[in-house]
Every structure is written in structure tokens, then in C-alpha cells.
C-alpha positions as CSV (number, residue, x, y, z in Angstrom):
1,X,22.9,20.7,-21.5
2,X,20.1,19.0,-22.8
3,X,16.1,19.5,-21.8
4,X,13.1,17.9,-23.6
5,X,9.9,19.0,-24.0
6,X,6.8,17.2,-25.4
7,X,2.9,18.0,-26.2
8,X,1.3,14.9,-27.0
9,X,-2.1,16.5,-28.2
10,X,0.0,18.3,-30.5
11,X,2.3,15.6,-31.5
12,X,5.4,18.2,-31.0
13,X,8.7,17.5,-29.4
14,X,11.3,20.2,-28.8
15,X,14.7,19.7,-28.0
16,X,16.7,22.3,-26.8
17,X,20.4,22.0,-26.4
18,X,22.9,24.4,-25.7
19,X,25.6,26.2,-26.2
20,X,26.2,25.5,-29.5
21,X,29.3,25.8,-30.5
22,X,29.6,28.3,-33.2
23,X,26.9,29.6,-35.3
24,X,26.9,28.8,-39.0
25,X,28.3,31.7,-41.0
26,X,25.4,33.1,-43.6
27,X,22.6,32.3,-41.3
28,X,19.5,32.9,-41.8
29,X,18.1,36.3,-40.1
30,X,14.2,36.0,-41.3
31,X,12.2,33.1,-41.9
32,X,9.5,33.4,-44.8
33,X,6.3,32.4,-43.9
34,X,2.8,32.5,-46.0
35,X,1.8,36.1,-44.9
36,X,5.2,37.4,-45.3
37,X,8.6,37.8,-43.6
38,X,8.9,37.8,-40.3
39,X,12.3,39.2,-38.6
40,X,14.2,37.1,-35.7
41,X,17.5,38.7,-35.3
42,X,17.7,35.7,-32.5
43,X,17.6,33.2,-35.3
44,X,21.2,32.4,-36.2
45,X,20.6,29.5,-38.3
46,X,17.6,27.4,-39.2
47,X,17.4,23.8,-41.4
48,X,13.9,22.4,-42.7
49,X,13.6,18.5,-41.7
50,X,11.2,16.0,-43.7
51,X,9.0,16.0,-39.9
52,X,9.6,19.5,-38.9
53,X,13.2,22.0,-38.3
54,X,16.4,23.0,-36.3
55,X,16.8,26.6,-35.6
56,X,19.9,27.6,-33.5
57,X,19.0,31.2,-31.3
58,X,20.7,33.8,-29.7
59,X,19.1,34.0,-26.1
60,X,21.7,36.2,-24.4
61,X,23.1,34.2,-21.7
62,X,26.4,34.2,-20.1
63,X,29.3,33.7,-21.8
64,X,29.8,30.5,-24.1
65,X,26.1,29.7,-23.3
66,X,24.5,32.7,-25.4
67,X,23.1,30.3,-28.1
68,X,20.6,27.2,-27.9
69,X,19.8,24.7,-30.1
70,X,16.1,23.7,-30.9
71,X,14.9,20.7,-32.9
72,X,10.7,21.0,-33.5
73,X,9.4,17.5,-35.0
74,X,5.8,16.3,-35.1
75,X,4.0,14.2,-37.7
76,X,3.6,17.4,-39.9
77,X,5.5,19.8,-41.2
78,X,3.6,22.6,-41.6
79,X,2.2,23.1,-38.1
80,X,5.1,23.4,-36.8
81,X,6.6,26.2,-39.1
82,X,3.7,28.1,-36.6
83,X,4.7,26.3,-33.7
84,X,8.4,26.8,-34.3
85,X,7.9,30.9,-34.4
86,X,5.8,30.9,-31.5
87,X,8.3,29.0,-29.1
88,X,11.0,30.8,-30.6
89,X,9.0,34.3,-29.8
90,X,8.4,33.2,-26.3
91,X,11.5,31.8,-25.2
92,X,12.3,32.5,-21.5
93,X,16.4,34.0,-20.0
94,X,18.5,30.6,-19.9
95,X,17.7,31.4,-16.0
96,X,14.0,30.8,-16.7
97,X,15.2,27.8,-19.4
98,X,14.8,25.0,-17.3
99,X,11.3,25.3,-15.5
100,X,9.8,26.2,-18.9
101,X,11.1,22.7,-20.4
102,X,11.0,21.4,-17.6
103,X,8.1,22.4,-15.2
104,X,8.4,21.9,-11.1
105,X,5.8,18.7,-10.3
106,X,3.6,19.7,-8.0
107,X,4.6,18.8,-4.5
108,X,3.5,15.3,-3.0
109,X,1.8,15.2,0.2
110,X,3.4,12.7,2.6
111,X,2.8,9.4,2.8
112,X,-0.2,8.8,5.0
113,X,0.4,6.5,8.0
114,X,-3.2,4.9,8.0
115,X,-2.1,2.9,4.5
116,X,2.1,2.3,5.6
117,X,0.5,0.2,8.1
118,X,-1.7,-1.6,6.6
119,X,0.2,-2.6,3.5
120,X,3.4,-3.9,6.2
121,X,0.5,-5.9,7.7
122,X,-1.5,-7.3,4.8
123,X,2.3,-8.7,3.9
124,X,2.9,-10.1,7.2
125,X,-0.4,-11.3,7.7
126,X,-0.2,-13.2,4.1
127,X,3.4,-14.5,4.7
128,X,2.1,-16.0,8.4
129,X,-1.1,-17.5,6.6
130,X,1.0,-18.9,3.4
131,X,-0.3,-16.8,1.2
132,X,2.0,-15.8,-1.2
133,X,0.0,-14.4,-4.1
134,X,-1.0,-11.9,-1.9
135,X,1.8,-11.1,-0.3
136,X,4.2,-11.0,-2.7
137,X,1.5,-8.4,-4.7
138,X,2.4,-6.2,-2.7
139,X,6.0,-5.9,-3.7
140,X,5.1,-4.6,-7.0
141,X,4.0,-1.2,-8.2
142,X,5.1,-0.3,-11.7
143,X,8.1,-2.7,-11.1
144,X,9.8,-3.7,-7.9
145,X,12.7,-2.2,-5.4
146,X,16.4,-3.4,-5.6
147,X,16.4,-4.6,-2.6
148,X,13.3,-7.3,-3.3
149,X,15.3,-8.5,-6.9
150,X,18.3,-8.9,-4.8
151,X,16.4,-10.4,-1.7
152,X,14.9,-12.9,-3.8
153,X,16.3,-13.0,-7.1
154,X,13.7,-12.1,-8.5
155,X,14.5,-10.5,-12.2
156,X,12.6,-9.7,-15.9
157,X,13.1,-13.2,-16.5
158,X,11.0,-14.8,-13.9
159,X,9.2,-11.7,-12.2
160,X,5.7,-13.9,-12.4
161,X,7.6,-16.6,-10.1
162,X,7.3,-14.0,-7.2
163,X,5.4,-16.0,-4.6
164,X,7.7,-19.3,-5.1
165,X,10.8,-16.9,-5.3
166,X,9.0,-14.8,-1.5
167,X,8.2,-18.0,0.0
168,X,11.7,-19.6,-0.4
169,X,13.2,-16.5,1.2
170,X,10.6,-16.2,4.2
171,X,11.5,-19.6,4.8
172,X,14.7,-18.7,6.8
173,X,13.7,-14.7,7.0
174,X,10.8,-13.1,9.7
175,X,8.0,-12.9,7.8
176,X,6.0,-14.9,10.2
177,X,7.6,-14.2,13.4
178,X,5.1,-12.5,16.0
179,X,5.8,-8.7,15.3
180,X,4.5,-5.5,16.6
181,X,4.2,-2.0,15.1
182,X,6.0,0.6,17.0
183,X,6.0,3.6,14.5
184,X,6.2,5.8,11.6
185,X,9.6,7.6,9.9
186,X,9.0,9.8,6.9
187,X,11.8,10.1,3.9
188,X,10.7,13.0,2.0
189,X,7.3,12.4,0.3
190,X,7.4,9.5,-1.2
191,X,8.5,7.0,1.4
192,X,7.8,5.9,4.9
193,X,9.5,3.6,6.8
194,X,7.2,1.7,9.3
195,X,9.2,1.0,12.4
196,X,8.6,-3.6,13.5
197,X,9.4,-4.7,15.8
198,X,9.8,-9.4,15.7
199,X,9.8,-11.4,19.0
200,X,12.4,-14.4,17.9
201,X,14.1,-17.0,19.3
202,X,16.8,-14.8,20.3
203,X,14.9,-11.8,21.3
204,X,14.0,-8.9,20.0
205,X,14.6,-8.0,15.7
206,X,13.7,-4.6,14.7
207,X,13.0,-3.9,11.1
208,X,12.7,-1.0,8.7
209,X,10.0,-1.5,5.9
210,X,9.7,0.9,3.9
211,X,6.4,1.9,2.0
212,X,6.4,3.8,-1.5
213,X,4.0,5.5,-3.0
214,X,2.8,5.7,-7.2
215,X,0.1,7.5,-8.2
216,X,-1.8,6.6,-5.0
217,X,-1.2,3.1,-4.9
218,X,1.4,2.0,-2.0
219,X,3.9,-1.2,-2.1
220,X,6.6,-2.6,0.1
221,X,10.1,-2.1,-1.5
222,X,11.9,-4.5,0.9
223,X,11.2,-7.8,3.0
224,X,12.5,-8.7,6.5
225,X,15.6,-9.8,7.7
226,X,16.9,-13.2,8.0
227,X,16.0,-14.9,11.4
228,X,14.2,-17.9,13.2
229,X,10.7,-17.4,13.5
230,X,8.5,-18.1,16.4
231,X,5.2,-19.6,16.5
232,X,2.8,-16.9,15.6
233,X,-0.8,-17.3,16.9
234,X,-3.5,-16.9,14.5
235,X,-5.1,-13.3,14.0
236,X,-8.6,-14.6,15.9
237,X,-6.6,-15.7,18.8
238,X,-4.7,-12.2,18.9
239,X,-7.7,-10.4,19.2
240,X,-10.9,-12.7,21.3
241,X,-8.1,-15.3,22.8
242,X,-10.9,-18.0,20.6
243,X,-11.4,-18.6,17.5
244,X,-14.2,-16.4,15.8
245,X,-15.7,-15.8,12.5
246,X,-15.3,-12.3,11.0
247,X,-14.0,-10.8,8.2
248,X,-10.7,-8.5,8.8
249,X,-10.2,-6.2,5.6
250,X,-6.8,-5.1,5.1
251,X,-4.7,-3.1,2.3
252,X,-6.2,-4.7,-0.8
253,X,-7.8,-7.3,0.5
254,X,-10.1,-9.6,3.0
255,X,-9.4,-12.6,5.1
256,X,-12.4,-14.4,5.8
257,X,-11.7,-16.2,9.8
258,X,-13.6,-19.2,11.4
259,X,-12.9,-21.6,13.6
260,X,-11.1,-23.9,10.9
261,X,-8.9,-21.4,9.3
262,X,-9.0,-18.5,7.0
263,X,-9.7,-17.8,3.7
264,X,-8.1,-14.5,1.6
265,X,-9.8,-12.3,-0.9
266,X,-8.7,-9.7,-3.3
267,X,-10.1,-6.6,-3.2
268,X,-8.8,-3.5,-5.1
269,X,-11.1,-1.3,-3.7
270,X,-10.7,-1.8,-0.1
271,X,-7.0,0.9,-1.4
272,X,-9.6,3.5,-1.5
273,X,-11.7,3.6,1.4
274,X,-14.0,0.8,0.4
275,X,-14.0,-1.5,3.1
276,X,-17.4,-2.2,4.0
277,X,-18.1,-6.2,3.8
278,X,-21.7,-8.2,4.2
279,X,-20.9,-11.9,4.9
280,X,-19.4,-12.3,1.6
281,X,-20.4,-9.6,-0.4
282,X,-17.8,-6.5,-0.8
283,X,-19.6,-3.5,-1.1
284,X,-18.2,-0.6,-2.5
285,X,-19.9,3.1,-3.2
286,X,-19.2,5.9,-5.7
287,X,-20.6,9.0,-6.7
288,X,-22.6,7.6,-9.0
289,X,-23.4,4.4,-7.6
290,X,-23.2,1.2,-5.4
291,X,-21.0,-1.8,-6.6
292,X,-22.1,-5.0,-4.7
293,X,-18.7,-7.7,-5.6
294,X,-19.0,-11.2,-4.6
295,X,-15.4,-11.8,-2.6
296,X,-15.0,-15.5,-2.4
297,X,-17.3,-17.0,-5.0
298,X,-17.6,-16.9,-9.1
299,X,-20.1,-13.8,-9.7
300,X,-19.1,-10.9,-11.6
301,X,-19.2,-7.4,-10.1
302,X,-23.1,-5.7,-10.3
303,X,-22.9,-2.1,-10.3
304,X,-26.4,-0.3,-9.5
305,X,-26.2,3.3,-10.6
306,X,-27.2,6.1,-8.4
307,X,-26.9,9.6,-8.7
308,X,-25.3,10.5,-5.3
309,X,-26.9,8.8,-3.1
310,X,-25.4,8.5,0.4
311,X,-24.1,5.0,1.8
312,X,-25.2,4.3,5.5
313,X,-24.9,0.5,6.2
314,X,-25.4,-3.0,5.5
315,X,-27.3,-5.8,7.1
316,X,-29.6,-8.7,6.8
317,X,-33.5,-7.5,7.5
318,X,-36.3,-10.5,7.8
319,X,-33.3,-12.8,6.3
320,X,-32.4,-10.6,3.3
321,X,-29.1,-9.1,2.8
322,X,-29.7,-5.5,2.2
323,X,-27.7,-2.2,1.7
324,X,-29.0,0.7,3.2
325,X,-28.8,4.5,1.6
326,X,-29.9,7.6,2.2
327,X,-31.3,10.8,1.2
328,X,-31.8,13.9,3.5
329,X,-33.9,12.2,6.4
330,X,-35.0,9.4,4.3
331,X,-33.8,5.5,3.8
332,X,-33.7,3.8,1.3
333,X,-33.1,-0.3,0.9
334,X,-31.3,-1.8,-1.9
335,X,-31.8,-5.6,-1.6
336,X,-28.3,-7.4,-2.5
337,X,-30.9,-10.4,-4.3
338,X,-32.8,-8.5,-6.5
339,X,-30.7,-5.7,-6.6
340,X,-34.0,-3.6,-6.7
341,X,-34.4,0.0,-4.4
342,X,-36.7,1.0,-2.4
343,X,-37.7,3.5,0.2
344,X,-38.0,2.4,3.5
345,X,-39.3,4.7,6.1
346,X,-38.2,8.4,7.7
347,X,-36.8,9.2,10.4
348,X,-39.1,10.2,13.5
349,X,-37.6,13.4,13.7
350,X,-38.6,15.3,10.5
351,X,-36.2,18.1,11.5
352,X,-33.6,14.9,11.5
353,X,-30.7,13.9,9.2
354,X,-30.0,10.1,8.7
355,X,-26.3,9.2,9.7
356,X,-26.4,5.6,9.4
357,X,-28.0,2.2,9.4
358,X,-27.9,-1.2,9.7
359,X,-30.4,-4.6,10.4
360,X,-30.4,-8.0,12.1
361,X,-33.2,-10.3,12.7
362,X,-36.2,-8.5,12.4
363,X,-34.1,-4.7,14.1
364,X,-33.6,-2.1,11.9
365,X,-31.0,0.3,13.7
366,X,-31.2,3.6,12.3
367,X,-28.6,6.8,13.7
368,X,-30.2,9.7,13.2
369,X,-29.7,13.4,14.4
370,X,-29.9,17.0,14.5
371,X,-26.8,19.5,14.6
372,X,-25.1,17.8,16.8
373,X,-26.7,15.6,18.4
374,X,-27.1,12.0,17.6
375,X,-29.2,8.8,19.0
376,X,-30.4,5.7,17.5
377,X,-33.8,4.7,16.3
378,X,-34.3,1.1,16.4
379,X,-37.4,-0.7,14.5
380,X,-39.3,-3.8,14.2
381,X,-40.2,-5.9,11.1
382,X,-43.0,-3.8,10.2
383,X,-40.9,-0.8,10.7
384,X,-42.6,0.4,13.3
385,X,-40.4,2.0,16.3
386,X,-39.5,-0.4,19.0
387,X,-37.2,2.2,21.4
388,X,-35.2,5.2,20.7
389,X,-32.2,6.9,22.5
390,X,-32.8,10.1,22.3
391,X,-32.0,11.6,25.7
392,X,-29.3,9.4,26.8
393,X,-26.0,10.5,25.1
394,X,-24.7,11.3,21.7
395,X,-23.9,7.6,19.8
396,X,-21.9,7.9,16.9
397,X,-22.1,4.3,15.4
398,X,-23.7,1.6,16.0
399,X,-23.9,-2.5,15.3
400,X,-26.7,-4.9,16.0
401,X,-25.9,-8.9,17.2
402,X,-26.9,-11.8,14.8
403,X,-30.3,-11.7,16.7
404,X,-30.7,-8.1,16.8
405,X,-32.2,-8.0,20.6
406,X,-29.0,-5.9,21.6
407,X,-26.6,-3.5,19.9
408,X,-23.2,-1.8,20.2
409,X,-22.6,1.7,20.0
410,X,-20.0,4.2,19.9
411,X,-20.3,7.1,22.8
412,X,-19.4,11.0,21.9
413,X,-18.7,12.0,25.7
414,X,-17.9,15.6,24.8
415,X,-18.1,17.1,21.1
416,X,-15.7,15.5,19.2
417,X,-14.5,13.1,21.7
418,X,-15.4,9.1,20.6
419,X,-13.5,7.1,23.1
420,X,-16.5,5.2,24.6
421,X,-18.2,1.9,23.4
422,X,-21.4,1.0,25.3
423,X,-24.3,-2.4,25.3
424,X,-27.9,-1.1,24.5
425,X,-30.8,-3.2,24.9
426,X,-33.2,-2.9,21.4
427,X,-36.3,-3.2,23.6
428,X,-36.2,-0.7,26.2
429,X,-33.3,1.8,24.1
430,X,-31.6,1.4,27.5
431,X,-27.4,1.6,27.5
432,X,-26.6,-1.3,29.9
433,X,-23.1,-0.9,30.6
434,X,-19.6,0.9,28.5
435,X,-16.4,0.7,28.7
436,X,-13.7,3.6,27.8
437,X,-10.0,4.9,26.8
438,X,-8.0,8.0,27.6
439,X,-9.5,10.6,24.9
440,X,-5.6,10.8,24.0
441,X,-5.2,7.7,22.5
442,X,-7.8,9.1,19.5
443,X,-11.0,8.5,18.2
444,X,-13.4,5.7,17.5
445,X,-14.5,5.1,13.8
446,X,-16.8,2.5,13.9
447,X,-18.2,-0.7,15.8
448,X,-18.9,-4.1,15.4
449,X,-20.9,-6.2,17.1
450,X,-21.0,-10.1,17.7
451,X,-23.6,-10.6,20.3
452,X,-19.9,-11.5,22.6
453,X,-17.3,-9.2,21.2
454,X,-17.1,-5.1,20.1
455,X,-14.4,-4.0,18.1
456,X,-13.8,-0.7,17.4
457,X,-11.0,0.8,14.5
458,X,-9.3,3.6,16.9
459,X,-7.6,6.5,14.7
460,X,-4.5,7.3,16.1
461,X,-2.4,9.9,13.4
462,X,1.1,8.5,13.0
463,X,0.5,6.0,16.3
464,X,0.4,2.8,15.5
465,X,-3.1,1.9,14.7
466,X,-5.5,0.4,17.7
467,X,-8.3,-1.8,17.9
468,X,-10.6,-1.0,21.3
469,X,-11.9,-4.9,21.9
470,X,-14.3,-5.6,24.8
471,X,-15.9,-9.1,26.0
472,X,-19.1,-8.2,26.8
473,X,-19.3,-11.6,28.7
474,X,-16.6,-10.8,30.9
475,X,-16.1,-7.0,31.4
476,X,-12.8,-7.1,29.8
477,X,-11.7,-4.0,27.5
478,X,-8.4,-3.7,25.8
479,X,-6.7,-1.5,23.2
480,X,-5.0,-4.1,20.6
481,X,-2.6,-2.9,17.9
482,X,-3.8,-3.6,14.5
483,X,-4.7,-1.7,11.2
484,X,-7.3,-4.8,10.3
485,X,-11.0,-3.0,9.8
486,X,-13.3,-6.4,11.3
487,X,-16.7,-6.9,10.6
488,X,-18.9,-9.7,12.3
């Protein structure tokens, strides 16, 4: 048996091997070192190399596996003489052999189902749109499955020929068939299989995709079977049954929708979390700081440092694209322009935290609460309070229309319950009208707001991911399955 072990700060490699198969007759039983002799009756036999030694040890194992073999090298030589007795000193029962070479990684948590789904539909998605760049990015991580090189031949030789080599397979495969998630399967911690389902010419197609994970970052390690594809309408029609403009932030990227088409983005960030979008600005907070990326256009990244300073929202405020922070019950403007900061105002309540924010027109909507209860401030251009909430429910999120006259917000029935999305009017703070979901299906995590349409991102554990989208012009309210986050 063979087991390597390596500290790269030291520059020391040991490889242990054993049994050995006799020891050598006259071996060494000390080793002189500077402050004397010290005695090993373990060491059996020990060689000096030019980069460091071989000693051969008795450990007392079981028969014919009583003696081990250890080759110390490094850059120098004389280190290791120390480093050699040391390990030699310390060396663990061949039972204990193995998880001191070789110690147990520490166990993977599973993958999550929030980013399984959303990397199956960012590939789908791209394939249906023709965008093969970004789909086919998402078949590598570290190097690609077997069953993509043998899918699409895709080899050392001509791995950056991906999206020709993907395209030329979806061609007569299912990659822009109408599909529909229908689940999660887990295979130990690493993988997940998300469960599709394809509507095709001859009926139902069911397919296994399996999502890997690498050091956080997830990847597709297979591509969907051969079939003929039907017609698959366009995301906007999916959701509003017209065409819209919004932005729908997937995986690793955003796909910019309007009535002529759409227009795809890359952005890494959106991996972690950061998946908060104004018009075309990517916005994208850390600890120590806000990151404000231009998605479709030339600009390089500006990164305004902060020291841990809360993110609450984005808007546009008296025609200025702004991004709002905040500290304790205080909020603060950072102006997307200039990218100067500002305090803005408090919040009415001094006893009050500040939960969130965001502005249209001349509104500035402002959550705000205390323990747990939570309403919405809303105020005018010269800040001053036009109408609160306070009284009427608990609102957990909330999005102004492009006018900002009337706003969306999400409604906490019971504590801990979101399943409610209501119309408030700006001047009077009055709800006008909500619409609902069984509590089971899970909880609301934001809103946006058109002025037409609410959307809200429903979290639903290993369910299938839901959108809750109501036509404020009609009445009508329906759960939509989707992992896309939209902003208006």
C-alpha cells in the first residue's frame, strides 16, 4: 500500500509504503543528530538523499505488514533531518495509518435545490433563446462529464468549440422543447438529479439532469435526450400571456425581455446571491462594499467601499438611479451617477429599524418596523411623508410602479406566514385589493411591480420553484413554475 502526504508551507512530501519486504541486515538503530544520538529501535534502516532520506520502521502491525517505508524530500536537506524524527516519533498503529496520511474531508452538505434548478433552466432557457455561449458554460466546471464529451464530441482538442459542438446536438435533441420541472433526487452529496419533464411531438419525455457541485460552483454533467421539439413560447408569454419588459436573473446570468426579443448577460455574481438588477445596472453587495456592474454595455465594474453597510433596494428617485443602504433606522442614498453617498432621512419611528427601500417618480417607499411588526412609509420628493401603513397588516416587501402613485407589497398574515400579495395606493396608504396561496405551498421572497403585473419568487424547499403572478387589471392570480428572479 501506498499513501502520500504533503505540506506545502513546508515544502515536505512523505511517502509511506508498506510492508517492506525485508529489512536490510546492519541497519541503522540511532541516527546522529547535532545535539547528539537519539535512539529509534523502530528505525530499521535509513539512506540520506541529495533532497532529504528513506528510513524503513518497525510499526508493529500484523503479520508481513510490521514494517513501512518512508521517503521525506523537500527543497532542503537539513530541515527535514528534524522533520524526519518528528514524523517518525509520532507515527500512529497501521490501524490509525491511513486517516493520518490521509485525513477524512469534511462532509459536503447536499446539494441545494434552489441552484439545481436554476442552472437546468438557465441551460434550457439559453438553448430555446440560441444562446449557446451561455449555455454551453454551464457544462463546464474544472472540466466536463463523460456523458457531454461523448454527447457532443467534445474533447482537449476542441473543448473551446462547445457552443458549435451543443448547438449541433440540440439540433435533433430537447433542449428547446416546452419542459416543466417536476422534482429533486439526491445522489449522495455531490449530485442532484432534477426530475424534466418535455411536451414533444409524441408526448411526454422525461429526463434526468444531473447537477454537480465544485467548490460551490454548480454545472450540468449531461444534456437531454434526442427528440422532436415543439414550439416553445417565449419566457414573457409564459408568464403575462404578452410580451413585457423585465429582466429575469437566472444561475449566472440575466436576460434582458421586451417586446422585440431578449438580450442575455453574464453575471458571475448572481451564483452567490446577488441578483438585484436596476434597468441595466447589476448591483452586487459585500461586506465591505457595493459593486454597481454595467450588464449589457462597455463600463468596467465600480466598487464603492463600505464598511458593512446594509443593502435595502434600488430605484430611480426625481429621475436618478439610486441604491439605497442602511444603518440602524437610517437611509442612506448612493447615486449610481456620481457614485457619491448620502444620508437621506430616518424613519418616523425612532424606536424603528429600516428593512428595505426602494423609489419611483418622485415616491420613496421605505419598510420599516419594530420587533415584529412591519408597514411601509412612503414619501414625496422633498422627503416629506405622504401616507404610512402602520395599522393595517404586517408587509414584508414592497415595489413601487414606474409612476410611483401605487405599490405592491407582500402580506405576513400570521408570523412567518408570506403567502399574500396586495395593491396599496401611495396617497391614502390604503391596501386596495390582495390576492393569496395555500400557506403550504411556502413563502413569498420578494415583489415586483409593473404598474400591470406582481410577481413574487415563492420558496418552496425541494418543490419545484414558483412564481405567484397576478394581473392587477384583471383579478387573475396564478402560481407559475419557474426559478427566474424578475425585476420590472
Amino acid at each position: 500500500m501506498v499513501r502520500l502526504w504533503r505540506d506545502g508551507d513546508l515544502d515536505v512530501t512523505i511517502e509511506a509504503r508498506w510492508p517492506v519486504p525485508q529489512p536490510v541486515e546492519g541497519g541503522a538503530d540511532s541516527i546522529p543528530v547535532d545535539e547528539g544520538e537519539i535512539v529509534l529501535e523502530s528505525v530499521v534502516d535509513r539512506r540520506i538523499l541529495d533532497n532529504g532520506s528513506v528510513v524503513t520502521i518497525d510499526i508493529g502491525g500484523p503479520a508481513g505488514c510490521d514494517l513501512m517505508e518512508v521517503t521525506v524530500t523537500g527543497s532542503r536537506l537539513e530541515p527535514l533531518v528534524d522533520f524526519e524524527l518528528s514524523f517518525i516519533q509520532d507515527i500512529r498503529p497501521i490501524s490509525e495509518l491511513d486517516a493520518f496520511l490521509n485525513p477524512e474531508q469534511p462532509e459536503m452538505p447536499p446539494v441545494p435545490a434552489a441552484p439545481a434548478y436554476q442552472v437546468v433552466a438557465e441551460f434550457l432557457e439559453a438553448a430555446g433563446d440560441g444562446e449557446w455561449d451561455f449555455a454551453s458554460s454551464l457544462l463546464f466546471n474544472e472540466g466536463w462529464s463523460q456523458a457531454v464529451e461523448d454527447k457532443i464530441g467534445l474533447t482537449l482538442d476542441n473543448w473551446d468549440q462547445a457552443p458549435a459542438l451543443l448547438q449541433t446536438y440540440c439540433a435533433s435533441a430537447l433542449c428547446s422543447a416546452p419542459y416543466r420541472l417536476t422534482g429533486i433526487e439526491r445522489d449522495g452529496a455531490w449530485i442532484a438529479a432534477v426530475l424534466v419533464e418535455f411536451d414533444t411531438a409524441s408526448g411526454a419525455v422525461e429526463w434526468r439532469a444531473p447537477v454537480g457541485q465544485f467548490e460551490g460552483i454548480y454545472s450540468l454533467s449531461d444534456l437531454p435526450p434526442k427528440g422532436t421539439a415543439t414550439d416553445r413560447a417565449l419566457l414573457s408569454e409564459r408568464l403575462f400571456g404578452t410580451q413585457e419588459t423585465f429582466a429575469a436573473i437566472w444561475y449566472d446570468a440575466v436576460q434582458f425581455n421586451n417586446p422585440t426579443g431578449s438580450q442575455w448577460s453574464r453575471w458571475w455574481v448572481a451564483r452567490f446571491g446577488n441578483n438585484h438588477v436596476l434597468n441595466r445596472w447589476g448591483i452586487s453587495y459585500y461586506a465591505g462594499g457595493v459593486a454597481v456592474e454595467d450588464l449589457v454595455g462597455e463600463f468596467e465594474t465600480e466598487f464603492v467601499e463600505l464598511n458593512e453597510v446594509p443593502y435595502l433596494g434600488t430605484g430611480v428617485f426625481g429621475g436618478r438611479e439610486v441604491v439605497y443602504l442602511g444603518t440602524g433606522n437610517a437611509l442612506l442614498e448612493l447615486d449610481v451617477a456620481g457614485l457619491g453617498i448620502e444620508p437621506k432621512l430616518e424613519a418616523s419611528d425612532p424606536e424603528a429599524f429600516v428593512g428595505s427601500a426602494t423609489a419611483a417618480g418622485d415616491t420613496l417607499a421605505m419598510l420599516v418596523g419594530v420587533g415584529d411588526s412591519l408597514w411601509v412609509d412612503f414619501y414625496d420628493g422633498d422627503l416629506q411623508l405622504i401616507s404610512t401603513t402602520r395599522g393595517q397588516g404586517v408587509y414584508a416587501f414592497v415595489d413601487l410602479d414606474s409612476t410611483g402613485t401605487a405599490a405592491a407589497v407582500a402580506v405576513e398574515p400570521e408570523l412567518h406566514v408570506i403567502n399574500q400579495v396586495a395593491l396599496v395606493d401611495v396617497a391614502t396608504g390604503s391596501q386596495l385589493q390582495s390576492w393569496g396561496f395555500p400557506p403550504e405551498v411556502g413563502n413569498i421572497t420578494a415583489v415586483a411591480y409593473n404598474g400591470r403585473y406582481i410577481v413574487a419568487p415563492v420558496a418552496t424547499g425541494d418543490d419545484p420553484p414558483q412564481l405567484f403572478v397576478v394581473d392587477t387589471s384583471t383579478g387573475d392570480a396564478n402560481l407559475i413554475q419557474s426559478p427566474a428572479r424578475i425585476q420590472f
